[in-house]
C-alpha positions as CSV (number, residue, x, y, z in Angstrom):
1,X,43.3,4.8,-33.0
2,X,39.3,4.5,-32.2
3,X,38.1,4.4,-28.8
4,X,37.2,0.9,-28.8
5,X,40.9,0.2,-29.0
6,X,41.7,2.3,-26.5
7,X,39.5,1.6,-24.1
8,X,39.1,-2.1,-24.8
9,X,35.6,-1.8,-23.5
10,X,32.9,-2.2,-26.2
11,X,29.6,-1.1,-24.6
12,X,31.4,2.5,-23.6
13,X,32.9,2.5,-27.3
14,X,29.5,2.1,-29.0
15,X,27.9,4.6,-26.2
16,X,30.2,7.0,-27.7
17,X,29.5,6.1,-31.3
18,X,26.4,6.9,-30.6
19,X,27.0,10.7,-30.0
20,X,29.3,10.5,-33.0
21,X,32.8,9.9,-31.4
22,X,34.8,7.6,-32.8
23,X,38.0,8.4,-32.3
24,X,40.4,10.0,-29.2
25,X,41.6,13.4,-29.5
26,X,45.4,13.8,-28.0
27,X,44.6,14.6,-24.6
28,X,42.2,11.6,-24.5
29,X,44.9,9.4,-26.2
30,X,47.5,10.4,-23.7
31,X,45.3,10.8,-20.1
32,X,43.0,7.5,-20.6
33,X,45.8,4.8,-20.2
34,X,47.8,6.5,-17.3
35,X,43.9,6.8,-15.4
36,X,43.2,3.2,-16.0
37,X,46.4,2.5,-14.4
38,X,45.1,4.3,-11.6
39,X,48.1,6.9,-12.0
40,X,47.9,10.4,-10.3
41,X,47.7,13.0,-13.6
42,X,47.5,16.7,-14.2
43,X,46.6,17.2,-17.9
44,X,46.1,20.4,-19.7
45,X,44.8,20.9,-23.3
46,X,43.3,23.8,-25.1
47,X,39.6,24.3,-24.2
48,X,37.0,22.2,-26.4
49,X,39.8,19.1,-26.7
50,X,37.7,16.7,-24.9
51,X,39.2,17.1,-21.4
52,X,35.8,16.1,-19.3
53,X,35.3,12.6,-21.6
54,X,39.2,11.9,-21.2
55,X,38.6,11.3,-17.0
56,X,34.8,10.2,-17.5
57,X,36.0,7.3,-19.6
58,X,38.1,5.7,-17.2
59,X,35.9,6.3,-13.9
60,X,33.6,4.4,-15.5
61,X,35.1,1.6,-16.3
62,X,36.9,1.5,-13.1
63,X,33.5,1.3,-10.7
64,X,32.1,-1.6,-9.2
65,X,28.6,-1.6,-9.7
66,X,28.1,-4.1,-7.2
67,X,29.6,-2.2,-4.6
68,X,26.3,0.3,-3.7
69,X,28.6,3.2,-2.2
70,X,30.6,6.4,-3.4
71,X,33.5,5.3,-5.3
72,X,34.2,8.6,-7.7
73,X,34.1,12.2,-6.8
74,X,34.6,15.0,-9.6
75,X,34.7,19.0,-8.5
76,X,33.8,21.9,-10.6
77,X,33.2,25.1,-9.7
78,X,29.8,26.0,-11.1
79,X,26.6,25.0,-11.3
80,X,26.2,24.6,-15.1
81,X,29.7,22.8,-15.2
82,X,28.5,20.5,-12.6
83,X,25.1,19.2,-14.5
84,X,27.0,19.3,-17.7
85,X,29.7,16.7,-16.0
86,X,26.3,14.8,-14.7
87,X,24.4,15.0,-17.4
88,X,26.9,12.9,-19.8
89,X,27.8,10.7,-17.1
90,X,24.2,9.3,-16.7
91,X,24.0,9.5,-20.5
92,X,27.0,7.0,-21.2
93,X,25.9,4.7,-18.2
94,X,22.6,4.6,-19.6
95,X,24.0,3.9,-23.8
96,X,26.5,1.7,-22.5
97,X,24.2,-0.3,-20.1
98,X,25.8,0.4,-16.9
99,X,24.6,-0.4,-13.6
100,X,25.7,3.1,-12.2
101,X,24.1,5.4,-10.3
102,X,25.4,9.3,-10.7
103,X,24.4,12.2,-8.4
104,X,24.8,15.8,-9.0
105,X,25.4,18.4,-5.6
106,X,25.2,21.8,-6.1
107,X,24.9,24.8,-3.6
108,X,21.4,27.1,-3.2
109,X,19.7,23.4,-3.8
110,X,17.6,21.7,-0.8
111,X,20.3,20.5,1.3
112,X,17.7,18.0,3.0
113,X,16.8,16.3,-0.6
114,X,19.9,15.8,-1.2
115,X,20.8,14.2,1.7
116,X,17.9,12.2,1.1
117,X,19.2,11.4,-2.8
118,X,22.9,10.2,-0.6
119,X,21.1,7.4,1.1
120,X,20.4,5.9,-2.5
121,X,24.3,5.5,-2.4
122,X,25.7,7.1,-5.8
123,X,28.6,5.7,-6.6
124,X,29.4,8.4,-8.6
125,X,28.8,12.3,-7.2
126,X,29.5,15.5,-9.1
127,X,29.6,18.6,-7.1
128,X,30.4,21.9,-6.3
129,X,33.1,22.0,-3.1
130,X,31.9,24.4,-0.6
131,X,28.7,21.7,-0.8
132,X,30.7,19.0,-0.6
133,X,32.4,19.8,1.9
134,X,29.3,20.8,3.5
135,X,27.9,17.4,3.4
136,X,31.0,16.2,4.3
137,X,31.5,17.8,7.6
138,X,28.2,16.6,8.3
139,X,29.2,12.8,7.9
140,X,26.6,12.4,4.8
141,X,29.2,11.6,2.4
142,X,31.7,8.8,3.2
143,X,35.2,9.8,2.4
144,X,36.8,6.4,3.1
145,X,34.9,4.5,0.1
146,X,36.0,7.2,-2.7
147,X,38.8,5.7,-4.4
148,X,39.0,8.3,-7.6
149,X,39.1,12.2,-7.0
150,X,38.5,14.7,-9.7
151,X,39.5,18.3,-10.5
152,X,38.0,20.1,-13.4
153,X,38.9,23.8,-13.7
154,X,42.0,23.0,-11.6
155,X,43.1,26.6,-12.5
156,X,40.3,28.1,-10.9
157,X,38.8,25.4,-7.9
158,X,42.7,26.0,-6.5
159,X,42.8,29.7,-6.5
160,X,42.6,31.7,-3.2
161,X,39.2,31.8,-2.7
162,X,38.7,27.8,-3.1
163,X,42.2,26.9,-1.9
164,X,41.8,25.8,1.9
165,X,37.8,24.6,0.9
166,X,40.0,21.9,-2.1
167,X,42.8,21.1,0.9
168,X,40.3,20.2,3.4
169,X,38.4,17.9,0.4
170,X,41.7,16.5,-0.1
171,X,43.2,15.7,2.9
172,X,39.7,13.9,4.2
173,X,40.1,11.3,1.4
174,X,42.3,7.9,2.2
175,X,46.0,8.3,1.4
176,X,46.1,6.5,-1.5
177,X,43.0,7.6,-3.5
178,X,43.6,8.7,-6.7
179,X,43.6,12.4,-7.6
180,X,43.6,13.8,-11.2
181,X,43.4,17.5,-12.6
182,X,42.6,19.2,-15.6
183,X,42.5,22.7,-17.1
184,X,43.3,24.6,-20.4
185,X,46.3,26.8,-18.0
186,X,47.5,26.4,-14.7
187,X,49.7,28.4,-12.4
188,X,52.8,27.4,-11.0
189,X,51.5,28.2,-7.3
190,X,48.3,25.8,-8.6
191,X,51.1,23.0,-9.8
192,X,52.7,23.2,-6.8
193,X,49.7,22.9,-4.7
194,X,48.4,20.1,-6.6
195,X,51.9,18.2,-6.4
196,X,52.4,18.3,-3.1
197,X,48.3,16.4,-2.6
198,X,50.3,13.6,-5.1
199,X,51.8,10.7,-5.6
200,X,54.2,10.7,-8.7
201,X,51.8,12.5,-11.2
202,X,52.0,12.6,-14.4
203,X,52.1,15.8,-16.2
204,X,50.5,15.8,-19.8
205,X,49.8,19.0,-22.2
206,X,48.1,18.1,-24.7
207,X,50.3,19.8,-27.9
208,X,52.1,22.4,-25.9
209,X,52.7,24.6,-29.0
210,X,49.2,25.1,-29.3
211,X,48.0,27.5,-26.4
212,X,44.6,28.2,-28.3
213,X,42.1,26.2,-30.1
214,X,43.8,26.8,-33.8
215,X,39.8,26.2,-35.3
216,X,38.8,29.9,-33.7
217,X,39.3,33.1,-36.0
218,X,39.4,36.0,-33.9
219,X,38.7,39.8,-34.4
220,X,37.9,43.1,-32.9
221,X,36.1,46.1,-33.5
222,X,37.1,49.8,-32.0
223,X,34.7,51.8,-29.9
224,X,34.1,53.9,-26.9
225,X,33.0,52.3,-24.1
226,X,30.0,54.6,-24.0
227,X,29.2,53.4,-27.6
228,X,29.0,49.2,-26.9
229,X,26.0,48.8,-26.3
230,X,25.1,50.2,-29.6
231,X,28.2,48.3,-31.2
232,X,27.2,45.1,-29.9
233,X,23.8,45.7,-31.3
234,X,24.6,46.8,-34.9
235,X,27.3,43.2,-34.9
236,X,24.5,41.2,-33.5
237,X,22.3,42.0,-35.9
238,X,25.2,41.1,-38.8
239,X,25.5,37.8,-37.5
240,X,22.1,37.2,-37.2
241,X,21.7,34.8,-40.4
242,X,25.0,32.8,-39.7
243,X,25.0,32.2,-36.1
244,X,23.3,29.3,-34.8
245,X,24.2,30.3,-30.7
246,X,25.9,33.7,-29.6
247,X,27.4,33.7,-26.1
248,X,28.5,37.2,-24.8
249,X,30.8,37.6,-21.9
250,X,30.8,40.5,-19.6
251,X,33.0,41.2,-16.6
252,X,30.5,42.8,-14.0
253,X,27.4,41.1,-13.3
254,X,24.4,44.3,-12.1
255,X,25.8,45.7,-15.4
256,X,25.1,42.7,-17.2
257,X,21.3,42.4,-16.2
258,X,21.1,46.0,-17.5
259,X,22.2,44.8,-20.8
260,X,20.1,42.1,-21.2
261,X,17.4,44.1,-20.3
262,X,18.0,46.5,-22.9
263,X,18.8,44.1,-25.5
264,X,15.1,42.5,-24.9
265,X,13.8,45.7,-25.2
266,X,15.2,45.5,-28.8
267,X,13.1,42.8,-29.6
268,X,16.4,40.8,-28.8
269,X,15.6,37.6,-26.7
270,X,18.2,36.9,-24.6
271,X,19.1,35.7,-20.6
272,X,21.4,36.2,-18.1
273,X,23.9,34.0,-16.6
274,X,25.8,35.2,-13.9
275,X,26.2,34.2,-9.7
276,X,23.7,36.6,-8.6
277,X,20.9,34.9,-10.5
278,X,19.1,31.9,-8.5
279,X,19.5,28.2,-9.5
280,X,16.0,28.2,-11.4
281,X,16.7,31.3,-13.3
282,X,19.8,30.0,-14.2
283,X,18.7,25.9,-15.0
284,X,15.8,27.6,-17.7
285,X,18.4,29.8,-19.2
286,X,21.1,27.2,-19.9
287,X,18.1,24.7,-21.0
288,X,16.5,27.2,-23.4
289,X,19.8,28.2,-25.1
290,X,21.0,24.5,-25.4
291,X,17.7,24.2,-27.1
292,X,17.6,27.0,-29.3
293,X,14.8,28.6,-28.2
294,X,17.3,32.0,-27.7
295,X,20.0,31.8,-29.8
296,X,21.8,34.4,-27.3
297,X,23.5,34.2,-24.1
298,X,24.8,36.7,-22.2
299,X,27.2,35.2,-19.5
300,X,29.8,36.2,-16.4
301,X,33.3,34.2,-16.9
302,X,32.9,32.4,-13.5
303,X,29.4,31.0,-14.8
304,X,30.4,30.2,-18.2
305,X,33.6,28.0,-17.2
306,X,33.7,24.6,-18.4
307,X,30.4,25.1,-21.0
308,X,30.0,22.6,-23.6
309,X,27.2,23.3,-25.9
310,X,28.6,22.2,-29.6
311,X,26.3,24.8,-31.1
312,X,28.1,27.9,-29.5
313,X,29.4,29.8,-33.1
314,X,30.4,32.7,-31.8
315,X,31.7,34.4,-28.7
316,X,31.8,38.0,-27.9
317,X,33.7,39.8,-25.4
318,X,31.4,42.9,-24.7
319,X,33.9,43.5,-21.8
320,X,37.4,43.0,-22.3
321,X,38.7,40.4,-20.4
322,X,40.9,41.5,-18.0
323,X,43.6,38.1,-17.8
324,X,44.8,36.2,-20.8
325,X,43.7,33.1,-19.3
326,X,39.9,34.6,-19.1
327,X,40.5,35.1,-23.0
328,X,41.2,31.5,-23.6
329,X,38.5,30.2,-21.6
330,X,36.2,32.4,-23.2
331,X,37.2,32.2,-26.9
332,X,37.2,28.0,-25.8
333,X,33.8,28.0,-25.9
334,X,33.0,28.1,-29.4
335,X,34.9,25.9,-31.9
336,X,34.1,22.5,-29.7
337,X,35.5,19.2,-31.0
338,X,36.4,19.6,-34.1
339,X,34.5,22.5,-35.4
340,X,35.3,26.0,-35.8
341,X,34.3,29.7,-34.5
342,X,34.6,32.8,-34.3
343,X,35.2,35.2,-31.4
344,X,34.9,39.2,-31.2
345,X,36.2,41.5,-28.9
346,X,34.8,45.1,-28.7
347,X,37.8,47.0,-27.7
348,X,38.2,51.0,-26.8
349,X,41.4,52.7,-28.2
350,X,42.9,52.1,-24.3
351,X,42.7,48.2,-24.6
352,X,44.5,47.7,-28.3
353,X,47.6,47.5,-26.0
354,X,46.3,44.3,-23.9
355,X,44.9,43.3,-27.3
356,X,48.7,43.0,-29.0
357,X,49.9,41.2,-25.8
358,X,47.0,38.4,-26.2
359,X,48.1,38.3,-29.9
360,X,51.8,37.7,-28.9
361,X,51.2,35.7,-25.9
362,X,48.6,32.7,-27.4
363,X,50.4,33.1,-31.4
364,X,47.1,34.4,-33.0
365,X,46.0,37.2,-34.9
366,X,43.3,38.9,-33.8
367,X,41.8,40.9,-37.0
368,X,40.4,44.4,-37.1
369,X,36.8,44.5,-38.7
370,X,33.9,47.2,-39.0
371,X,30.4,47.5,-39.6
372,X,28.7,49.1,-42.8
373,X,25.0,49.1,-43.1
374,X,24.6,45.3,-41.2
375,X,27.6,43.8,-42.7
376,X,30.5,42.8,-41.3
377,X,33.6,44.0,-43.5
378,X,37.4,43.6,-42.9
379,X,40.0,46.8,-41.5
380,X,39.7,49.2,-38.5
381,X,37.0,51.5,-38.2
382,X,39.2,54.6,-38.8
383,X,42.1,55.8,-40.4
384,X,43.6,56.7,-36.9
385,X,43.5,53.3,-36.1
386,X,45.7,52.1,-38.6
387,X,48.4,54.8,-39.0
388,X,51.4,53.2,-37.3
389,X,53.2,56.9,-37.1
390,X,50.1,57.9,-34.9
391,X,51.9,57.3,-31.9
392,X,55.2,59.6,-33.0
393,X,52.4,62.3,-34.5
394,X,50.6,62.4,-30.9
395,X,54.5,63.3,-29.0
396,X,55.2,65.8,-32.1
397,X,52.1,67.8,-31.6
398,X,52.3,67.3,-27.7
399,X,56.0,69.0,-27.5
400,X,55.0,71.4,-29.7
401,X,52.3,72.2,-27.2
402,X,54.5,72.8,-24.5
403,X,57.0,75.2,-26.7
404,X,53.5,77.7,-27.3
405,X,52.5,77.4,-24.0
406,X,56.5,78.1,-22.4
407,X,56.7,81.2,-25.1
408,X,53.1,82.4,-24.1
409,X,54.3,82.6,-20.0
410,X,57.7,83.9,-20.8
411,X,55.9,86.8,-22.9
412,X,54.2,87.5,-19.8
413,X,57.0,89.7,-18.0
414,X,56.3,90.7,-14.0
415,X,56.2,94.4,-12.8
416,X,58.9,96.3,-11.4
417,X,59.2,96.4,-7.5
418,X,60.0,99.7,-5.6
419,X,62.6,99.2,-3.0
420,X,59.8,99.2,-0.1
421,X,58.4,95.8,-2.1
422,X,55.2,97.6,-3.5
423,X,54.6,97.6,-7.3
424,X,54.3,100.0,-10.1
425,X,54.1,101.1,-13.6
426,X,56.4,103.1,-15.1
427,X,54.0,103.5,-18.4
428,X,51.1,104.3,-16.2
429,X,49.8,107.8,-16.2
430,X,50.0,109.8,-12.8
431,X,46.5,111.1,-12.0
432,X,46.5,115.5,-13.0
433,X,46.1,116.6,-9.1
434,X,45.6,120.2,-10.9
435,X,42.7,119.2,-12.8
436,X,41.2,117.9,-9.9
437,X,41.9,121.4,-7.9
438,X,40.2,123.3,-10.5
439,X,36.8,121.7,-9.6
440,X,36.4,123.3,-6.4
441,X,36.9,126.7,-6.8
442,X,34.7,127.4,-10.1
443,X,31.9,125.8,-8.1
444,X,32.8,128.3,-5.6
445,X,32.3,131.5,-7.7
446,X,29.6,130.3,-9.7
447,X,27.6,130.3,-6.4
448,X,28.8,133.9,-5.3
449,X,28.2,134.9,-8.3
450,X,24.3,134.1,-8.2
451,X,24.1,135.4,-5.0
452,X,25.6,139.0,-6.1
453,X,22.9,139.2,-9.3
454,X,20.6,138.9,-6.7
């Protein structure tokens, strides 16, 4: 099926051609129908399957460009996610010839200009939802024209922290908008949430037996968590020839200036991408990687969600993430479309547990790999790794610990108590009270003695 089939719309089809899409991936084939229907839907897919394009599509075609007022609304929950949304809506308005005017709304920004930019009446707003609702509360932002609501990142916009912000979005919309959601996983608490906001949804995952893109190989290499830095530098410098754009992921932000910082100071160019770091820091990072002017990125997951930048070869986990989910979302960034990737993990000897459980859990095999003078060769670094009696070896040698240690105390018998409580020593000497006497008296005479040879 092509999209100009599908969306029986020829400008948008040939607006896609031009960015080399032809043809629908599953969750596009499945979510564009039930959207132009106007349908409530919840759709989840692996990351990279085309998610953003698959509710873009349809708000599209469904605005009234005669109608100078908001009509669409689509939530994300970061800054880079947000321009990314904007950024391809403006682009296929503008290929297909669209009268349609988009709006991006992000926090930290001027809240003034933008309020200024809302007179110009988008009919099409992307935005973050605490400034949303910001703008809503203050009656910039007319709720009763928006006939199309969307969630992207359901998984993370409906957690606890943005939970009552998303309600209070939700419930100031007219009853019968439309409201559609998408994510690579979702909670039950998050379905449940999002059900009860709905009007007969319709659930679709996209190829359910498929929890991770199937186009990303995945390893790991073995090292203390003191030795990283040093790891990730060595690997970096392995996959320096074949990787066109590197994005690292670490869990705690301060620590991830730090490495940056050090990895510059290594002659290796790279920013920072985290919450902490203001909106301009953050705009000339994401437009320098995007156009290769650093080929590495070194990102938080929270600032990384939702990233599509078709060059991204290769994802490393510097940290370990700490949630399975984090590892899809992470890994999802490389292999977009139909390409491939590759995603390490460096892992300390404590984490190959969580490691197995990711392997079981998303049906992958994560490989173990090492590094010999700056190449990248296959099998765990060493041979401890990869004995499987090393765990049965460990317990042998710790019971027969605890035997030595039980014979050494019971060796170790306590003294004999008098009957008054008080210890002795049977083997110890008594002291010679005679010797002792002896001392006294020869002192004695020698002194009388001097005094009669006087």
């Amino acid at each position: 099926m092509s999209f100009e089939t599908l969306l029986k719309h020829q400008a948008l089809a040939e607006a896609l051609a031009k960015q080399n899409i032809t043809e629908p991936t599953d969750i596009q084939a499945q979510v564009i129908p039930h959207l132009l229907e106007g349908r409530d839907v919840i759709g989840q897919a692996h990351t990279g399957s085309g998610k953003t394009l698959a509710y873009l599509c349809p708000i599209l075609m469904r605005i009234d460009p005669a109608a100078k007022q908001a009509q669409a609304l689509i939530l994300a929950p970061t800054h880079e996610l947000v321009m990314q949304i904007y950024r391809l809506a403006v682009q296929l308005s503008k290929d297909a010839n669209l009268d349609i005017k988009c709006m991006s709304i992000i926090g930290e920004a001027n809240i003034n200009n933008q309020i200024t930019k809302l007179k110009e009446k988008p009919q099409i707003i992307v935005g973050t939802p605490g400034r949303v609702l910001d703008l809503i509360k203050k009656k910039k932002i007319n709720c009763q024209t928006i006939r199309t609501v969307v969630i992207d990142e359901m998984d993370n916009l409906l957690d606890n922290t943005n939970q009552e912000t998303m309600q209070n979005i939700i419930k100031s919309m007219l009853r019968d908008r439309q409201l559609a959601a998408f994510s690579a996983t979702a909670s039950a608490h998050t379905l449940e949430l999002l059900k009860a906001h709905m009007h007969e949804p319709v659930e679709i995952i996209s190829k359910a037996e498929v929890k991770m893109n199937p186009n990303i190989d995945h390893f790991y290499l073995i090292g203390e968590q003191r030795d990283k830095f040093v790891l990730l530098r060595k690997l970096l410098h392995a996959l320096d020839e074949e990787a066109q754009r590197i994005l690292i992921f670490m869990n705690d932000g301060p620590e991830l200036d730090f490495i940056v910082d050090k990895l510059n100071y290594h002659k290796i160019r790279t920013y920072s991408l985290h919450g902490i770091v203001d909106k301009e820091e953050r705009q000339k990072a994401m437009d320098e990687f995007r156009r290769g002017k650093i080929k590495i990125l070194v990102s938080s997951d929270l600032a990384a969600r939702g990233l599509d930048i078709p060059d991204i070869t290769h994802v490393i986990n510097m940290d370990f993430p700490a949630e399975p989910n984090e590892y899809i979302h992470r890994a999802g960034r490389t292999a977009r479309g139909e390409r491939t990737g590759q995603c390490y993990s460096l892992v300390n000897p404590r984490e190959l547990a969580a490691l197995r459980i990711y392997q079981r859990e998303f049906e992958i095999e994560v490989k173990p790999v090492h590094l010999v003078k700056g190449k990248i060769l296959s099998g765990a670094t060493k041979e401890f790794y990869k004995d499987p009696d090393r765990k049965k070896k460990t317990t042998e040698k710790k019971t027969a610990d605890k035997k030595s240690n039980n014979k050494k105390t019971a060796d170790k018998k306590p003294a004999a108590k008098k009957a008054d409580g008080k210890k002795f020593d049977n083997n110890k000497k008594k002291p010679d009270s005679k010797k002792f006497d002896d001392k006294k008296p020869v002192a004695k005479k020698t002194v009388q003695k001097n005094k009669n040879e006087k």
